[in-house]
Structures are given as structure tokens and as C-alpha cells.
C-alpha positions as CSV (number, residue, x, y, z in Angstrom):
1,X,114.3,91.9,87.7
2,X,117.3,89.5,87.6
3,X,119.4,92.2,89.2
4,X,116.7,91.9,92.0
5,X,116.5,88.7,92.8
6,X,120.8,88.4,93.0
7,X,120.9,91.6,95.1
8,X,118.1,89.5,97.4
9,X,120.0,86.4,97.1
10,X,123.1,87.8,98.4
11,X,121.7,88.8,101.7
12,X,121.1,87.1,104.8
13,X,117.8,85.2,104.7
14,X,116.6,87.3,107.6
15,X,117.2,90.3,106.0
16,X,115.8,89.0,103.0
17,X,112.8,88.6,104.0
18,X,112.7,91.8,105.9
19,X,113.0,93.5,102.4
20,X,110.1,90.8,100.7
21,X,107.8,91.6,103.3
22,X,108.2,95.6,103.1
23,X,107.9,95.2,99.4
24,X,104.7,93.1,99.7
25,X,103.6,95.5,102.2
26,X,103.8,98.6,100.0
27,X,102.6,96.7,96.9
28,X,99.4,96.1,98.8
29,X,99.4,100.0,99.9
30,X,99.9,100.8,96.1
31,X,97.0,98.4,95.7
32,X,95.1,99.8,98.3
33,X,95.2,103.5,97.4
34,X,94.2,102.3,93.5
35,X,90.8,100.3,94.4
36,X,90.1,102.9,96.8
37,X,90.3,106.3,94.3
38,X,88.5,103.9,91.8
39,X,85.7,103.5,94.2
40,X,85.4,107.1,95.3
41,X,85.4,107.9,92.0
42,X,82.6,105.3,91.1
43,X,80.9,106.5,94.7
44,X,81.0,110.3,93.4
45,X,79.7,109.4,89.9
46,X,76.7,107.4,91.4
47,X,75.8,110.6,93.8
48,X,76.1,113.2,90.4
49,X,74.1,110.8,88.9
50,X,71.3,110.3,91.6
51,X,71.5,113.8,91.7
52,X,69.9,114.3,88.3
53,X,67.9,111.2,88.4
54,X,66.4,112.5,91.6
55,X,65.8,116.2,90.5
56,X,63.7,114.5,86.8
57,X,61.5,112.6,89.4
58,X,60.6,115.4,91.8
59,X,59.8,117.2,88.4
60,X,57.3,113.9,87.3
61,X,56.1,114.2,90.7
62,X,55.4,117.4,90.8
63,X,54.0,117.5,87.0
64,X,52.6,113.9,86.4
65,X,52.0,114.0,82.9
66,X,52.7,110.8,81.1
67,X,56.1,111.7,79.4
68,X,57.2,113.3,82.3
69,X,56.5,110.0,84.3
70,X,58.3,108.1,81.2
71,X,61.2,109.9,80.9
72,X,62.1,110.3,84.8
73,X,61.5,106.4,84.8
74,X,64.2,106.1,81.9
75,X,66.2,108.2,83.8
76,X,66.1,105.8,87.0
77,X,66.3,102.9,84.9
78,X,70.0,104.0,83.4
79,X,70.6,104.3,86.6
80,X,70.0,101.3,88.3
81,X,71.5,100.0,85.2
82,X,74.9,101.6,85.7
83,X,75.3,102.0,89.5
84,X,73.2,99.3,90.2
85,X,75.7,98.3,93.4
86,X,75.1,102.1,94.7
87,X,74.1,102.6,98.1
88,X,71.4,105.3,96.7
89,X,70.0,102.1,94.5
90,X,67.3,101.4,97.5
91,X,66.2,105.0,97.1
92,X,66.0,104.6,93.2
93,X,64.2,101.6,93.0
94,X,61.2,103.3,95.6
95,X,61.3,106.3,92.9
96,X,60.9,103.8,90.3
97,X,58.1,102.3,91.7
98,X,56.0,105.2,92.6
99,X,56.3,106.3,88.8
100,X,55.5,102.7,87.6
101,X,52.6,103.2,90.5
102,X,51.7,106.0,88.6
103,X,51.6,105.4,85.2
104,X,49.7,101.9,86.4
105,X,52.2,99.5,85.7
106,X,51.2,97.4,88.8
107,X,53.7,94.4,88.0
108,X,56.9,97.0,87.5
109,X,56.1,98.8,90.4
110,X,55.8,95.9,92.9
111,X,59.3,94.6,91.7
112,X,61.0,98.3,92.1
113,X,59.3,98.2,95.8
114,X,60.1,94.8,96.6
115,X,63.6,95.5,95.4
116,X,63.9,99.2,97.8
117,X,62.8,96.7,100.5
118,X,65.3,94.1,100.3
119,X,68.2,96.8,100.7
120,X,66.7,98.7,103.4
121,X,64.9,97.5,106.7
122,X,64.2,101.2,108.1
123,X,61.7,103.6,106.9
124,X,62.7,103.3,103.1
125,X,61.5,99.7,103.1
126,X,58.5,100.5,105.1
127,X,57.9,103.1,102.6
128,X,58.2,100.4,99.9
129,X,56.3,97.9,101.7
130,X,53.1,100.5,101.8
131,X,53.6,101.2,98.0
132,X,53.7,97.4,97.1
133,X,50.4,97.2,99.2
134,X,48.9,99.9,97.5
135,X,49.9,98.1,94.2
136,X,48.7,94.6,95.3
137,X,45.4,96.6,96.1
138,X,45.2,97.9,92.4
139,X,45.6,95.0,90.8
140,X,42.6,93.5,93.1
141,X,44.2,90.9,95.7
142,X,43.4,92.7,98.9
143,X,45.2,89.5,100.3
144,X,48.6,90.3,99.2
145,X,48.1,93.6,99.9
146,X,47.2,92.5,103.9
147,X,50.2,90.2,104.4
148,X,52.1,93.3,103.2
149,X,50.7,95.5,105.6
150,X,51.0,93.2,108.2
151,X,55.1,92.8,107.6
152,X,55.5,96.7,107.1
153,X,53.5,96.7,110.8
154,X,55.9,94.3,112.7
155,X,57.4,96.2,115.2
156,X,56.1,99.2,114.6
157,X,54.3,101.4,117.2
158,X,52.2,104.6,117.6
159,X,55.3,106.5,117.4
160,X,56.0,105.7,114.0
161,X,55.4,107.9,111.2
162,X,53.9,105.2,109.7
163,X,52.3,103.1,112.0
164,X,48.6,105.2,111.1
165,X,48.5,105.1,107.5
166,X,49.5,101.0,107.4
167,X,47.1,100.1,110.0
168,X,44.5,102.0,108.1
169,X,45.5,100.2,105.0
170,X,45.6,96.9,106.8
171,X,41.7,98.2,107.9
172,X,40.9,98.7,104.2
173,X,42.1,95.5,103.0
174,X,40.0,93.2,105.5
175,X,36.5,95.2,104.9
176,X,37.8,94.3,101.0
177,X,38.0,90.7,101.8
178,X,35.0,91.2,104.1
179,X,36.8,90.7,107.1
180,X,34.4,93.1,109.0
181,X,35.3,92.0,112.7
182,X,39.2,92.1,111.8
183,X,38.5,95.6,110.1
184,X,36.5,97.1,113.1
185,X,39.1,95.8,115.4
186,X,41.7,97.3,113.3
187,X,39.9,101.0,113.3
188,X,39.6,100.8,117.2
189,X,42.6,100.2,117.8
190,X,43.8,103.0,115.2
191,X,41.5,105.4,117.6
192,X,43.4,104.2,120.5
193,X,47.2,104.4,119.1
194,X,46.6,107.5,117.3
195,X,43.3,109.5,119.0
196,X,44.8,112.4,117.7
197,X,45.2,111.8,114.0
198,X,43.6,114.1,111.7
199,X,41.9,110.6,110.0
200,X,40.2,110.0,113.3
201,X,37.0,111.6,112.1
202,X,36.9,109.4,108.8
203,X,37.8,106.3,111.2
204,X,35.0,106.8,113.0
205,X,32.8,106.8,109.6
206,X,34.0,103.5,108.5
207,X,32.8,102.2,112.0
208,X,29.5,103.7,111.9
209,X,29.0,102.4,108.3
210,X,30.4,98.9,109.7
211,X,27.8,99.1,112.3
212,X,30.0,99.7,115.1
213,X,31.1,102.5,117.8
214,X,34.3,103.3,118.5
């Protein structure tokens, strides 16, 4: 190092600098090219991990039997655990909650779906948004379970996949809180967005038994 700094110190300060700054420059290169194989690295042992976690919930899914449902919720767990800064955590936390969903474990499934939410404003968060309505519903506050609705609905239209199943939902939880003019207005304009839904038929019941026509 001492020989360094006299061959530097014998140059002209121009040239001295030259050679600082291309030394700086290929330090940060050296720098560069270390973070970035550690984080493809990290990025590639997330996906293998996903992968399994993924393939143990399709499986609960699939088979819901209570230690099936445990042990692909361990699973996601020790993942979220150890590549909690993944961008496949949004994805894990929504499988979380539909197991904690599942096995009725209200409380842990509205923080995995509020947590899928926060990292994703597209369909994965309006996924989680109906799943932490469901969950508000099953622990019997129809209320939180509207405003939820209602913010999974904002800006959405007909077109949206969906658009049918939250404004049914949102129907649902006003006839719970005995809203019945919000709820029939809510089923009429389901029958107008969506005529062609297969769940037209069943709208029209919950008219009827509301005592209104569509």
C-alpha cells in the first residue's frame, strides 16, 4: 500500500487523479457485481422456495384436512420468515390467509390479507381485500366487512373479474346490517352491470324475498 501511494505521489496531480478515479470506478464495479450475484442468488432461493411453499398449499387446497391446512401454513410461515423482502411475499401472505380463513382463525387471516394488500394494488390486493371481507363477516361485523367491499370496489367496473362477486358481497353485508334499500339498490345495479352473470337468477331471489323487482 505504501508503494502505492509514492507511485501516485510521483505523478502529475492530473494524472493522479485520473488513476484515483478509474480505481474508484472499478472498485464500485467490483462492488456492484458482488451485491448483485448476492441478490440473484437471494432472488433465486426465494422462487425455489415459493415453489415448494406454493405446491404444499395447492395440496391443503385441494385436500383441506386440518394438518394439511397446518403444515402448508408452517410452510408459508418459514417463508415469510426468511424471504420476507421477496417480491412473491404478497402472494404468500394471500395463501396464508385463505388457510388461516380456513382453519377459522379469523384474526390471522385478516392480518395475512391486509398484509397481500398493502404490497399489491392490482388484482392480488383485491383478492385480499374480498378475503378480509369474508373474514370480517365470520367474525360478525358486517360493517368492517362493507367498508372493505367498498375499497376493493373503487374503481372497479363491470369488466372486472371481480367487480360481481364484491358487489354481491357489499349486497350481503347491508341486508346483514339491515340496510334493505342500500341492499336492493346494490342487486339492481348487479343486474344491470353484469345481466349475464350466472348469479343473476339467485339475485333476483334476494329481491323478491326483499320485496322488490328487479
Amino acid at each position: 500500500m505504501r508503494a502505492v501511494r509514492e507511485a501516485l505521489a510521483g505523478l502529475p496531480p492530473l494524472a493522479r487523479w485520473g488513476v484515483l478515479g478509474l480505481g474508484g470506478l472499478i472498485l464500485a464495479l467490483l462492488v456492484g457485481a458482488g451485491v448483485w450475484t448476492v441478490l440473484e442468488r437471494r432472488d433465486a432461493a426465494a422462487r425455489l422456495a415459493f415453489a415448494d411453499a406454493a405446491s404444499t398449499y395447492r395440496q391443503a387446497i385441494a385436500e383441506p384436512g386440518e394438518a394439511q391446512v397446518a403444515a402448508a401454513a408452517d410452510v408459508l410461515t418459514r417463508f415469510l420468515k426468511d424471504h420476507s423482502r421477496s417480491a412473491l411475499a404478497g402472494q404468500a401472505w394471500y395463501f396464508l390467509g385463505n388457510l388461516e380463513y380456513q382453519r377459522r382463525a379469523y384474526d390471522q387471516a385478516l392480518k395475512a390479507f391486509e398484509e397481500a394488500a398493502r404490497r399489491d394494488g392490482g388484482s392480488l390486493g383485491a383478492l385480499s381485500r374480498l378475503g378480509a371481507g369474508y373474514a370480517w363477516e365470520a367474525k360478525g361485523d358486517p360493517a368492517r366487512a362493507l367498508e372493505t367491499y367498498r375499497q376493493a370496489l373503487t374503481g372497479r367496473g363491470p369488466n372486472d373479474f371481480l367487480y360481481a362477486e364484491l358487489l354481491l358481497s357489499a349486497a350481503r353485508a347491508h341486508e346483514l346490517l339491515n340496510q334493505r334499500p342500500a341492499a336492493i339498490d346494490a342487486y339492481r345495479r348487479f343486474l344491470k352491470d353484469v345481466p349475464n352473470s350466472p348469479r343473476a337468477g339467485e339475485v333476483r331471489s334476494r329481491l323478491a324475498s326483499l320485496g322488490a323487482g328487479a
